[in-house]
Each structure stands twice: as C-alpha cells, then as structure tokens.
C-alpha positions in Angstrom: -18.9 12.8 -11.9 -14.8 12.8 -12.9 -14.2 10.6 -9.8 -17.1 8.1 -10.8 -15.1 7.1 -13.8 -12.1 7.2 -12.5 -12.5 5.2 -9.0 -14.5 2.4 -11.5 -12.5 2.2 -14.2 -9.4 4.5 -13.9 -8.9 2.7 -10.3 -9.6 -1.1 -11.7 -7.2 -0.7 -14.3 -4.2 0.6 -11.9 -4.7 -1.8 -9.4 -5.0 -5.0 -12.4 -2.6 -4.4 -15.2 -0.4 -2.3 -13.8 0.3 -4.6 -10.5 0.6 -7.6 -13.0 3.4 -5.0 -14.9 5.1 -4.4 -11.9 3.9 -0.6 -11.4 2.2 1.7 -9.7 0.0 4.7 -10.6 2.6 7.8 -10.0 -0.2 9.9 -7.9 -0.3 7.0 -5.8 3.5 7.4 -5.3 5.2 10.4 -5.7 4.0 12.3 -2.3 5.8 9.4 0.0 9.2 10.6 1.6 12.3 7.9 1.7 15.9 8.2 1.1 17.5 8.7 -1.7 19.0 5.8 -4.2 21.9 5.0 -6.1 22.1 3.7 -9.6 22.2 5.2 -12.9 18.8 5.2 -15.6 19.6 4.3 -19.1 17.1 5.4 -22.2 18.4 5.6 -25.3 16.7 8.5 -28.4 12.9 8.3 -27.6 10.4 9.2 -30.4 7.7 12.1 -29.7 4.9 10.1 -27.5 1.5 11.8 -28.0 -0.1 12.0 -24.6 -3.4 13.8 -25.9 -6.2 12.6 -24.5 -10.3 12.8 -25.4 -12.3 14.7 -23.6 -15.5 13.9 -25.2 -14.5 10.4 -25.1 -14.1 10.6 -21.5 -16.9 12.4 -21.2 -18.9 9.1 -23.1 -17.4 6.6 -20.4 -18.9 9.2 -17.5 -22.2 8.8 -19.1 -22.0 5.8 -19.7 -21.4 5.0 -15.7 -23.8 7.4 -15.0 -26.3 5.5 -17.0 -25.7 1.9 -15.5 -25.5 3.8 -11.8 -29.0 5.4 -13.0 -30.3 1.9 -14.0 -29.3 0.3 -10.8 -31.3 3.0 -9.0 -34.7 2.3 -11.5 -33.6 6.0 -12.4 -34.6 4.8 -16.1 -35.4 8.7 -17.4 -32.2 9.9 -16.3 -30.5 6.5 -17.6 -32.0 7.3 -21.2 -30.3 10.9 -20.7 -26.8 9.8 -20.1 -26.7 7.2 -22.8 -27.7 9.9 -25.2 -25.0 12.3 -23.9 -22.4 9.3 -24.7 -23.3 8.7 -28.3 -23.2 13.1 -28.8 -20.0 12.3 -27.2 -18.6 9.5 -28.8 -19.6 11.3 -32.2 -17.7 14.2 -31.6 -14.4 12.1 -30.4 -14.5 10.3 -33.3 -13.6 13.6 -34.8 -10.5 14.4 -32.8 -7.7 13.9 -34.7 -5.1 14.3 -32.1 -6.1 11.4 -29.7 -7.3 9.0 -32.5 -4.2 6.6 -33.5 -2.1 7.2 -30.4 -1.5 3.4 -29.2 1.9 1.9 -30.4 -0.2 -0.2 -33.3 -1.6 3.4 -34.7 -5.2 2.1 -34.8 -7.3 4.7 -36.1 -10.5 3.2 -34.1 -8.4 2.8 -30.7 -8.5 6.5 -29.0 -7.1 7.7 -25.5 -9.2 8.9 -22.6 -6.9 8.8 -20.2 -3.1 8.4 -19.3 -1.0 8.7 -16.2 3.1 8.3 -15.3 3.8 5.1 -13.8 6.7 3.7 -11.4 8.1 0.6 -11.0 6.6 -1.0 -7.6 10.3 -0.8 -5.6 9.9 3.0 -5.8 10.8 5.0 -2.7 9.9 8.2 -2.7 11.8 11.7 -1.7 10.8 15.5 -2.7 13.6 15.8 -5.2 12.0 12.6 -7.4 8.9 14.2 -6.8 10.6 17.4 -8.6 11.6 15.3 -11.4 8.9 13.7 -11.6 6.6 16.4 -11.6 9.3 18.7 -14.2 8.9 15.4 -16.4 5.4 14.9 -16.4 4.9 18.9 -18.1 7.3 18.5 -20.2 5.4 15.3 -21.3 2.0 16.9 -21.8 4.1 19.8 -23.8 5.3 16.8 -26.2 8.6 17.4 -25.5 9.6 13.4 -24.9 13.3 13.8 -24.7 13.2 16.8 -22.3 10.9 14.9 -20.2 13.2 11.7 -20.3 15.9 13.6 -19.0 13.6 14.7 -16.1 12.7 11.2 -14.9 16.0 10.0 -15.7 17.4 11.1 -12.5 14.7 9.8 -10.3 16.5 6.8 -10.9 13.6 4.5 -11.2 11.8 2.2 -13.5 9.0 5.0 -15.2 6.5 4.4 -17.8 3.4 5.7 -19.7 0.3 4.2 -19.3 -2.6 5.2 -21.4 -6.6 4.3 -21.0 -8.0 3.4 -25.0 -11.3 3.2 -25.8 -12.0 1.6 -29.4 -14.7 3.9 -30.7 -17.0 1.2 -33.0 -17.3 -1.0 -30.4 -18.3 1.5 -27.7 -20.5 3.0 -30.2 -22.4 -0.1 -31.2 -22.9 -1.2 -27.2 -24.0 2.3 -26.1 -26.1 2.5 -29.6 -27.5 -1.4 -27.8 -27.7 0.3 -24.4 -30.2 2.9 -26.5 -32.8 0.4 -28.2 -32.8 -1.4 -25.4 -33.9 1.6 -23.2 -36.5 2.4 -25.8 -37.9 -1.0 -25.1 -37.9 -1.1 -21.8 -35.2 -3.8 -21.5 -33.0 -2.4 -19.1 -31.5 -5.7 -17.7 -30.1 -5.9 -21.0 -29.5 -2.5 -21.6 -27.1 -2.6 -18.6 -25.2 -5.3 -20.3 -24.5 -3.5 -23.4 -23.2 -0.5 -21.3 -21.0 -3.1 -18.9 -19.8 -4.4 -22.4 -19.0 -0.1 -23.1 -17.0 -0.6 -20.1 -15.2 -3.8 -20.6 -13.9 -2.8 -23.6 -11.2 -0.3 -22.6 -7.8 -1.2 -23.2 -4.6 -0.6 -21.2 -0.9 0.3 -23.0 1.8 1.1 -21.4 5.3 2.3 -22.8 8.4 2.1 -20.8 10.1 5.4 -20.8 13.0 5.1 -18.0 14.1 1.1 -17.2 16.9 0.8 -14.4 19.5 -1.4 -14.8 18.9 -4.4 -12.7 22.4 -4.1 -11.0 21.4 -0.6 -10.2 17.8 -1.8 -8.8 20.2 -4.1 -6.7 22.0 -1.6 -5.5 19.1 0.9 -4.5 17.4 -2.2 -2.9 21.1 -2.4 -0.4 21.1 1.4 0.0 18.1 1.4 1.4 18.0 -1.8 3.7 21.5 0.0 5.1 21.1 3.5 4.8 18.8 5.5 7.2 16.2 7.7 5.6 17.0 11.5 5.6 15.1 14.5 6.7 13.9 16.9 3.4 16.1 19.6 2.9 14.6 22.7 4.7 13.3 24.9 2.3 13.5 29.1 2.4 
C-alpha cells in the first residue's frame, strides 16, 4: 500500500515541481558514482526546520487511493471501507501537533505527509556525497538543522527540502463528499471528490545548501575534463 501513494502522488510531484525547480528527488540520486567536484557551498545561520511528518495523514491519502483504485475495479464495499479509514485518519492528524503548521506560511490547516532531500539537477554523484548526504539527512530528522547543514555543505551541491502538505479541511470536506456520495450510490462522483482529495496536495521546498554559480561553473569544467575515479577501496 506505501508504494501506491507514493508512485501516484509522491512520484508525480518529483517528476512536476521539482523538474520545473531544477531538482531531483535525492533517492533518485545519491547511489550514482562520478567524480568528485570543486567549489565551495555557502549557507549562512539556518533556523530549526521541522521535518515531522503525519502518519495518519499519510495514512488518509493511502485510503484514499485505495478507495478510487477500489472504485475503478466496481470494488464499491471495499471502496466505502477505505474512505472511512481516511476520515478516522484525517481526524486523528488533525490532532498532531508536531506536523500541523510546518510550511514556511505556519498554516495551522496545511500539515506534512511527506518530505524528502532534494539536489539540484547537475548533481554527480560519488560514495563520499552519498556519506554526506546520508550523515545530513539523520541529523535532519533529529532537528538538528545546522549540524545537518554542515553535512550537505561539503557535497558541494545545490540541496534542498521538499515537503508533501495536505490542507486538512479541504481533504476532509472531499473525502466527507467521497462518503455521501458512496451512500448514494454515486460513485462516478464520489471518485471526483476523492481525485479532488488528491489534487489538493501541495509541494514546498526550502533551499538548504545553494552553490555559488562560479562554483557550479567550475564543477561543470572539472568534470567535462577530469576523468571519473574508482571508489576508494574499503577494509
């Protein structure tokens, strides 16, 4: 079920906004070998980012796939169960205090469902980034922002922080639609409110590391030039 959302809606939004941004998703990324780059990343104090994310409201968005997959199929019992599991859901997320309010605006009714470390699309890959990377993405989840700047920092490379939100009235009033529709026996319609569930979701992303464009310059020479090496051999 984790990989229905995610290829859907997860996948959509990576290969959309975050192309348009100039960025990639970092799991997409961070495995590939290439030689190493030159240039220095700049980023100046950074405030604590809160990278908690819903589970329940996660959980509503799977149901609320399931549902609309369930529908296609004429699967209309099993469609009336998930759309029930996403409005038990999507009433206890609108409980959880840590993932409501984490966008830049501080929206109480926006809330995060998802999130992911991004790269800017020039990124070459090697396994010591991938240590950084990696080193920077815990120290993330732990909330400790400048720590984890320091990490990405010396990947050298443009990094971000891109978070999936989900504004809970909204999702609540087109799943609460999907319901009475159900009820009714209207489930052309009733896929249209959950599509609208769907829709709804909201990309941010917040630049954490930006090379300097003389240093992007200067990677994007190095590595037209500079042959790529073998990974360190490791005992």
């Amino acid at each position: 079920m984790n990989t229905i959302l995610r290829n859907t809606v997860i996948g959509l939004f990576a290969a959309t906004a975050l192309a348009g941004a100039g960025l990639a998703p970092l799991r997409a990324m961070a495995g590939a070998a290439g030689s190493a780059s030159a240039g220095s990343a700049h980023a100046g104090k950074q405030q604590p980012i809160n990278v908690h994310l819903s589970r329940d409201g996660f959980e509503a968005m799977r149901n609320v796939r399931a549902a609309r997959v369930a529908l296609f199929n004429g699967d209309t019992e099993h469609a009336k169960a998930y759309v029930g599991q996403a409005q038990q859901a999507l009433t206890k997320a609108a409980t959880d205090e840590k993932a409501v309010g984490t966008s830049r605006s501080g929206d109480p009714n926006l809330i995060s469902i998802d999130g992911q470390l991004v790269v800017g699309e020039g990124y070459i890959g090697s396994p010591d980034k991938a240590a950084h990377l990696n080193r920077g993405e815990r120290h993330l989840k732990d909330g400790n922002t400048q720590e984890a700047i320091e990490q990405l920092k010396l990947t050298e490379e443009d990094i971000g922080y891109t978070r999936l939100l989900m504004p809970l009235k909204e999702t609540r009033s087109h799943v609460d639609d999907a319901d009475r529709m159900i009820q009714k026996g209207d489930y052309f319609d009733a896929n249209l409110a959950l599509k609208g569930a769907e829709e709804g979701l909201a990309v941010e992303t917040v630049m954490l590391v930006e090379v300097p464009k003389q240093a992007n310059a200067a990677t994007a020479a190095s590595t037209a030039t500079t042959p790529a090496q073998p990974p360190s051999k490791v005992n």
